[in-house]
C-alpha positions as a Markdown table, in Angstrom:
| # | Residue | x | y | z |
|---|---|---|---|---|
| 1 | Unk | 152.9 | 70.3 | 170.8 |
| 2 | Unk | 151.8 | 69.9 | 167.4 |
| 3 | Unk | 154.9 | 68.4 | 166.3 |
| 4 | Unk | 154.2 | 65.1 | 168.7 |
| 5 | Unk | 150.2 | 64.9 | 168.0 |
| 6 | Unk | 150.8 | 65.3 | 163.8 |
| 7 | Unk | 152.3 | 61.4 | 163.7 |
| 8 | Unk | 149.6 | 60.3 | 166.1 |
| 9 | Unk | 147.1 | 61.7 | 163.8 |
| 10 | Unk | 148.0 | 60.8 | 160.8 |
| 11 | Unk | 148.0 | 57.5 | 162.3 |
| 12 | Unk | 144.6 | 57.6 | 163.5 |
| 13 | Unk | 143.3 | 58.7 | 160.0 |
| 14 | Unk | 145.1 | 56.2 | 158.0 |
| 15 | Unk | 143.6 | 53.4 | 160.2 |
| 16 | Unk | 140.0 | 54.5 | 159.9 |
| 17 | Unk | 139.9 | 54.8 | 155.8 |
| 18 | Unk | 139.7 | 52.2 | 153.6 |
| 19 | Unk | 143.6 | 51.3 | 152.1 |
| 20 | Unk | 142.6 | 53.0 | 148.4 |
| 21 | Unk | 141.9 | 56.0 | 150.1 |
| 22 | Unk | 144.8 | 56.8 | 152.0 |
| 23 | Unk | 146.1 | 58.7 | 149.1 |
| 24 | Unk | 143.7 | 61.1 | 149.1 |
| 25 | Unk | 142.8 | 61.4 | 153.1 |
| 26 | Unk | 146.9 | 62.0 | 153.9 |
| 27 | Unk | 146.9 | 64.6 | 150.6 |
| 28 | Unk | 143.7 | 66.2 | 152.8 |
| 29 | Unk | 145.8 | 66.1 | 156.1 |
| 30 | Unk | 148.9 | 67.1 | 154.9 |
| 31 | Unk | 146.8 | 70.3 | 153.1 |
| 32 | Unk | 145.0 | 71.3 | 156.4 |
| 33 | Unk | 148.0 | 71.3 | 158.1 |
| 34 | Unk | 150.1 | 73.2 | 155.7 |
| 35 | Unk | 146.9 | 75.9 | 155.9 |
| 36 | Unk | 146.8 | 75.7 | 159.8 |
| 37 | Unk | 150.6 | 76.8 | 159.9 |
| 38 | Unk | 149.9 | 79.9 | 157.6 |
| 39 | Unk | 146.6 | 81.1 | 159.2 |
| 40 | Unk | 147.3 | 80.0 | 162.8 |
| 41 | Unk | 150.3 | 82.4 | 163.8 |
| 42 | Unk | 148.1 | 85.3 | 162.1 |
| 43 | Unk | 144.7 | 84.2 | 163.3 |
| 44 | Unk | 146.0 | 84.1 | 167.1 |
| 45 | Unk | 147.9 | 87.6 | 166.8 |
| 46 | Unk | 144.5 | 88.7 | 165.8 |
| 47 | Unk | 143.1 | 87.2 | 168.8 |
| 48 | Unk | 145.3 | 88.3 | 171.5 |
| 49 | Unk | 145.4 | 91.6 | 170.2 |
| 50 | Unk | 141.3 | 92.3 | 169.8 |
| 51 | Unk | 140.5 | 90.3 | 172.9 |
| 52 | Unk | 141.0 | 89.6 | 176.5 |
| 53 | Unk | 143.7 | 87.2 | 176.6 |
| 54 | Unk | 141.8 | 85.3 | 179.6 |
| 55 | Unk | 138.8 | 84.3 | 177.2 |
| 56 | Unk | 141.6 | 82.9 | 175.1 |
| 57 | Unk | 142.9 | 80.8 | 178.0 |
| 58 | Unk | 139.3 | 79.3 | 178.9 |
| 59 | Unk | 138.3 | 79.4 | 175.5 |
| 60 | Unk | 141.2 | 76.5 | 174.4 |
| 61 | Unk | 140.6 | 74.6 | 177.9 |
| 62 | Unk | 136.9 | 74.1 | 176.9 |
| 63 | Unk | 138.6 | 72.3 | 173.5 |
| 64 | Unk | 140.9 | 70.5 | 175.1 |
| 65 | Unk | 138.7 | 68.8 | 177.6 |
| 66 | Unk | 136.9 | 67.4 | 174.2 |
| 67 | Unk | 140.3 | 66.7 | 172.8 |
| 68 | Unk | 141.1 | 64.7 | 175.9 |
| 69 | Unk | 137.9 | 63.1 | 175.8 |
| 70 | Unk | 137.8 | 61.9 | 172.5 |
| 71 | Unk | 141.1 | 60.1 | 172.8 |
| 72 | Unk | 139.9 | 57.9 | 175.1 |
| 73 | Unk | 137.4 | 56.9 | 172.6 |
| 74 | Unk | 138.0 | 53.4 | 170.6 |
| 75 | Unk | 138.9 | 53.5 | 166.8 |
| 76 | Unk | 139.0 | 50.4 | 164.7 |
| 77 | Unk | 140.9 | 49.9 | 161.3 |
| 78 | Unk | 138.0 | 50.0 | 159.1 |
| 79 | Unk | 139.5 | 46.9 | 157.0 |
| 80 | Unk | 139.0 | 45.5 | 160.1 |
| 81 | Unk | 135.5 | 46.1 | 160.6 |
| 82 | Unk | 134.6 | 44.7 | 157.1 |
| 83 | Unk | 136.4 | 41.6 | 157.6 |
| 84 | Unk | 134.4 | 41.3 | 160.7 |
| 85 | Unk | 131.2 | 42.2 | 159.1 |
| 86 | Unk | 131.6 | 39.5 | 156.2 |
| 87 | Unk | 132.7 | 36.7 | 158.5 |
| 88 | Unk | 130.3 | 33.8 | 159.0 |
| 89 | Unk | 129.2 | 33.2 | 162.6 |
């Protein structure tokens, strides 16, 4: 799962920052991921050991409903949006 959303994502990002930050945004991404791999195995062991497995279940529904949501929202390059900002009407 995370495998197909990570190029989607970093699309997303590198579309809605200015072209001298992308540097710096994907070194941010590529970070968080890295982190999310470590803690995310050991974090959900935790969780399915201390609590109802159930809660779990509802618990990541709730997120993915805002997940599924939110991808139907519209993002513009922001290069984009300044060009259309400065342009005389």
């Amino acid at each position: 799962m995370v495998a197909c959303s990570r190029g989607l994502l970093i699309s997303k990002i590198t579309q809605t920052v200015k072209p001298n930050e992308m540097g710096k945004i994907n070194g941010y991404t590529t970070t968080l991921d890295s982190l999310a791999q470590i803690a995310g195995p050991i974090t959900g062991a935790l969780i399915l050991t201390v609590y109802d497995p159930s809660w779990l279940g509802v618990c990541l529904g709730l997120i993915a409903v805002v997940a599924f949501i939110m991808f139907f929202k519209k993002i513009s390059p922001i290069h984009l949006k300044e060009k259309m900002e400065h342009k005389p009407i």
